[in-house]
C-alpha positions in Angstrom: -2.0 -24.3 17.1 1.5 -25.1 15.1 4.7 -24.0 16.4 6.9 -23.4 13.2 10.7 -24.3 13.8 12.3 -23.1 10.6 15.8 -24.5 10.8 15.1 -27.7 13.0 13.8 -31.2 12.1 13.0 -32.1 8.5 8.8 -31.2 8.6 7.6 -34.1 7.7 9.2 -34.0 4.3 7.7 -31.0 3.8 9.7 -28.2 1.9 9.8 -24.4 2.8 8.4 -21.3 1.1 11.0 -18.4 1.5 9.7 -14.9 1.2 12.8 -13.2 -0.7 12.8 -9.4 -0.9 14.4 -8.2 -4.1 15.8 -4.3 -4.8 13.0 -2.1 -5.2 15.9 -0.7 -7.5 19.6 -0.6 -6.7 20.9 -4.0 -7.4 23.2 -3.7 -4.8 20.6 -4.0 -2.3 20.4 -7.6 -2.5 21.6 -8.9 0.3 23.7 -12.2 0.7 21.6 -14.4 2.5 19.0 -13.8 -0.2 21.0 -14.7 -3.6 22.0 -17.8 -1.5 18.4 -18.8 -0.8 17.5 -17.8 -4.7 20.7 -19.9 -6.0 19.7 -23.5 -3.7 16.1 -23.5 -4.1 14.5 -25.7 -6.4 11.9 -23.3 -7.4 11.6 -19.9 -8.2 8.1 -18.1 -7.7 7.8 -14.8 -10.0 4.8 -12.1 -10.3 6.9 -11.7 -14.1 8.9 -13.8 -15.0 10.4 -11.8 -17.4 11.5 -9.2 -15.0 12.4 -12.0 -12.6 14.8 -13.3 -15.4 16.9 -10.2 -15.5 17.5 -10.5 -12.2 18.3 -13.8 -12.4 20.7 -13.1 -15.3 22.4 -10.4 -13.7 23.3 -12.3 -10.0 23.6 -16.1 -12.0 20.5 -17.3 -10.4 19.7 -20.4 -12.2 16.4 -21.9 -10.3 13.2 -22.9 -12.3 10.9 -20.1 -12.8 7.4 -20.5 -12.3 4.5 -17.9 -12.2 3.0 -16.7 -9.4 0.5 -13.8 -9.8 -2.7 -11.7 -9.3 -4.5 -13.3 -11.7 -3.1 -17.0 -11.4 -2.7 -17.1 -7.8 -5.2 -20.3 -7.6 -4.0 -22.7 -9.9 -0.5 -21.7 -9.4 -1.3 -21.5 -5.0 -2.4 -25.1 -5.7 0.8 -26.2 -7.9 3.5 -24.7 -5.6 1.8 -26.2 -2.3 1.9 -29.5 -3.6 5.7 -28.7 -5.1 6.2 -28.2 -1.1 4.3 -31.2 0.4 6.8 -32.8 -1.9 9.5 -31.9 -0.2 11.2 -29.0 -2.6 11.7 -26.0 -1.6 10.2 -22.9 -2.6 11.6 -18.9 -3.3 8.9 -16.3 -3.6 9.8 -13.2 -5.1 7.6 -9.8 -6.1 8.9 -7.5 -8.8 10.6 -5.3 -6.4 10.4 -4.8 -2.6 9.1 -7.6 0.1 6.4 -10.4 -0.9 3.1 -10.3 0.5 3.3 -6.5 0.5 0.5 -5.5 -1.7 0.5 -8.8 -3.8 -1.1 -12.0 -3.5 2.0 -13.6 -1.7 0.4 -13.3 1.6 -1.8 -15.5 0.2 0.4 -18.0 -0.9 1.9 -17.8 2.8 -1.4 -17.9 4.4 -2.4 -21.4 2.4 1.1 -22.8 3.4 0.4 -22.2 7.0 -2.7 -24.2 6.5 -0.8 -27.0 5.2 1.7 -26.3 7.6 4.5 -25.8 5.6 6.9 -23.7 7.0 7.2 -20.0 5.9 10.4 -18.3 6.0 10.6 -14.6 6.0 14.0 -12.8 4.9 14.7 -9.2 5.8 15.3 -7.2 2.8 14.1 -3.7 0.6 10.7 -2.0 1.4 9.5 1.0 -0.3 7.3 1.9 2.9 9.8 1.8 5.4 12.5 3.4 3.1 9.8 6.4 2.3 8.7 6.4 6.1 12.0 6.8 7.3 13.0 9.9 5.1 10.2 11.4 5.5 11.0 13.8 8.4 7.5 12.7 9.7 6.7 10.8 13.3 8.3 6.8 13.2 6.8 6.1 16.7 3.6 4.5 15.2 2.3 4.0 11.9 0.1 2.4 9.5 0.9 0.9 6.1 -2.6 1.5 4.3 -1.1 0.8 0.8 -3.4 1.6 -2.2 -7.0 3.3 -1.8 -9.3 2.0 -3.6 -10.2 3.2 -7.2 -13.6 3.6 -6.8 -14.6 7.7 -5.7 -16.7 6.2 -2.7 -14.7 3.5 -1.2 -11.6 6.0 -1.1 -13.9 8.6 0.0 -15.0 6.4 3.4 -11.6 5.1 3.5 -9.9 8.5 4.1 -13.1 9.3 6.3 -12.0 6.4 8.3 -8.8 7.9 8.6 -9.1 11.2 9.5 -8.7 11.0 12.9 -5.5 8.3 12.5 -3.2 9.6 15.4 -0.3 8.0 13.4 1.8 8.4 10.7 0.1 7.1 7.3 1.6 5.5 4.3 0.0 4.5 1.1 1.1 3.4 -2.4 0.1 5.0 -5.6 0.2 5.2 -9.1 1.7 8.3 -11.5 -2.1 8.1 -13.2 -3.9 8.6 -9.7 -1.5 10.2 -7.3 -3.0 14.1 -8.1 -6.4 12.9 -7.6 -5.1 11.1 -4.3 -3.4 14.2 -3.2 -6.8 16.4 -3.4 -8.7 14.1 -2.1 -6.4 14.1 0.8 -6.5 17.9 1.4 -10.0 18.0 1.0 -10.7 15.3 3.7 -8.1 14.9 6.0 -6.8 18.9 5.5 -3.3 20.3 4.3 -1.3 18.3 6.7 2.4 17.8 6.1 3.5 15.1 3.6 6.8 13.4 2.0 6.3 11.8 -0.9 8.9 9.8 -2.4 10.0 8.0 -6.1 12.9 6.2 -7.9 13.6 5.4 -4.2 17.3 3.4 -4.4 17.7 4.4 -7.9 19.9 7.2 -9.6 16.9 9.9 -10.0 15.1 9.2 -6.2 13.1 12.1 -5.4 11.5 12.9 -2.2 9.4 16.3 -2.1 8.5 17.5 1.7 6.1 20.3 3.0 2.1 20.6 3.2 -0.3 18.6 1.0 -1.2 21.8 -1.1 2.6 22.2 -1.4 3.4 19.0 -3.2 0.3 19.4 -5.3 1.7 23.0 -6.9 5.1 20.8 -7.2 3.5 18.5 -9.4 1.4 20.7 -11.3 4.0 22.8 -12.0 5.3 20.0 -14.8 4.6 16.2 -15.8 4.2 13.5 -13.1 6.9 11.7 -13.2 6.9 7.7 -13.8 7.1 5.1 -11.1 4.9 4.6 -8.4 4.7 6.8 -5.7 4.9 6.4 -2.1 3.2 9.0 0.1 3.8 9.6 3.8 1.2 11.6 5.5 0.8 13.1 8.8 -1.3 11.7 11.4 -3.9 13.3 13.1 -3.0 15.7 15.8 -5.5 15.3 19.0 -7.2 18.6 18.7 -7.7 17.9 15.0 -9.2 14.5 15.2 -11.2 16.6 18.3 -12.6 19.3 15.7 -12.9 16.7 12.5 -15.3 14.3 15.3 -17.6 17.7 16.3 -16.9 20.3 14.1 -20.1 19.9 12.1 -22.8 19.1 15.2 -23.8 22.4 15.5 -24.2 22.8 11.3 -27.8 23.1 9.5 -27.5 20.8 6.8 -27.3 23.4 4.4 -24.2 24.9 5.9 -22.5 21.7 6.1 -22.7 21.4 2.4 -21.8 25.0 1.9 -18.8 24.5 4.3 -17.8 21.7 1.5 -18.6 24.1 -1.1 -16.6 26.9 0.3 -13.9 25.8 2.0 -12.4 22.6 0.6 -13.2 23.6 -2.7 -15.9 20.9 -3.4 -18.5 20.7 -5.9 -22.4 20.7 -4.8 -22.8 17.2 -5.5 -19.4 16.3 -4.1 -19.9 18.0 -0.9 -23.7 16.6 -0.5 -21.8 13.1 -0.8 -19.3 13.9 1.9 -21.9 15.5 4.3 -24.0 12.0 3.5 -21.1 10.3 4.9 -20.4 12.7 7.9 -23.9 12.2 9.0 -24.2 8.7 8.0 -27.7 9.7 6.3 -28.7 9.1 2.6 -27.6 10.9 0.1 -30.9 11.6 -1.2 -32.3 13.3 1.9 -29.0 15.0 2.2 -29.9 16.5 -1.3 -33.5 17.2 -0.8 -32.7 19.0 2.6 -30.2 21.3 0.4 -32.3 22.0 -2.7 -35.6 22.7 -0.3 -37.1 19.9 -2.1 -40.8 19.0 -0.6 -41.2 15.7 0.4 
């Protein structure tokens, strides 16, 4: 056990890692607590430094950059600690938004809490909350899921996972993946109601409301915009996640599949995958069952 007193006693010597969010877009976000944390510091932690500089250049932040990324995290985890056992003191900043949100500054924070160096956290921008919160959808409960995986299976079992999530939903996702995301949410979790949101803070911030086969016509209708996206779905209603735990235990195999066939718009091999996963049976006997295939 360590009891973390931020503002008393000096720490042993020991410096402080502040978790500074930045705009997620409109400068004037910032708030003033953070550019005076990002002006005294002696160091400056950046996922880009590039972008980082800008930033820097534009509110006369003059603190030492250094990198601190995805794919550096362990050489550059292991430099900053011992920059804080030191005794200097250390801002961490994503490219937009809160660290340790869907980047690899929780695990910066989680290896300074093993060294018990303090860990600071400042209030700022959030694309999640700001999406959640315009979304018209419940704010009583929610979970941040942030990005599905990439990989067809892992997403599949993911939303699988999900579908009976009495709460409010938020993920992240890309311009590249967001109309695969979209059908694969209608197809597994149904056409609930969605908001989802981009450019959030900035001059052309969008947010497109109604059902999940709604926003899908919206965007195929013309080009996905650029930016990320951030999606707020509708949780799970009780009679739903009721039907979505039963509906198939009275289904022949070969009805499940056709149900995946016919109604959610699947193909064969798509919906033998998902009624693999319903059952929690392999997919091969799930295919020989279907096709009539002897043993």
């Amino acid at each position: 056990m360590w009891e973390q007193r931020s503002f008393q006693g000096d720490h042993e010597g020991k410096g402080s890692l502040f978790l500074v969010p930045t705009p997620i877009g409109n400068l004037d976000d910032i708030t003033y607590r953070a550019l005076n944390v990002l002006k005294n510091v002696d160091v400056l932690a950046a996922e880009d430094t590039r972008h980082t500089m800008k930033l820097c250049s534009h509110f006369d932040i003059h603190a030492p950059l250094f990198s601190y990324h995805e794919h550096n995290k362990k050489t550059s985890g292991a430099k900053l600690i011992a920059e804080l056992e030191g005794g200097k003191n250390v801002a961490l900043v994503t490219d937009a938004g809160t660290p340790g949100i869907s980047d690899p500054g929780a695990d910066l924070a989680a290896a300074c809490i093993a060294h018990e160096i303090p860990v600071v956290p400042l209030p700022g921008a959030n694309a999640a909350i700001s999406g959640l919160i315009a979304s018209g959808l419940s704010t009583d409960h929610f979970l941040f899921y942030g990005f599905l995986s990439r990989v067809k299976k892992e997403r599949s079992q993911a939303l699988q996972a999900l579908g009976t999530f009495p709460y409010t939903i938020i993920f992240y996702e890309s311009p590249f993946r967001v109309k695969d995301t979209l059908k694969d949410l209608l197809g597994t979790l149904g056409n609930r109601h969605i908001a989802l949101s981009r450019e959030l803070t900035k001059r052309y911030e969008t947010i497109v409301r109604g059902t999940i086969s709604d926003v899908l016509d919206f965007l195929s209708n013309g080009e996905v915009p650029r930016g990320e996206f951030c999606l707020i779905v509708e949780g799970s209603s009780e009679s739903e996640a009721h039907e979505q735990t039963l509906w198939w235990s009275s289904l022949a195999v070969q009805e499940h599949v056709d149900h995946y066939i016919c109604e959610k718009q699947l193909s064969v091999k798509e919906a033998i995958k998902q009624v693999a996963l319903d059952r929690a049976q392999p997919k091969r006997d799930i295919y020989r069952i279907y096709h009539q295939i002897e043993k």
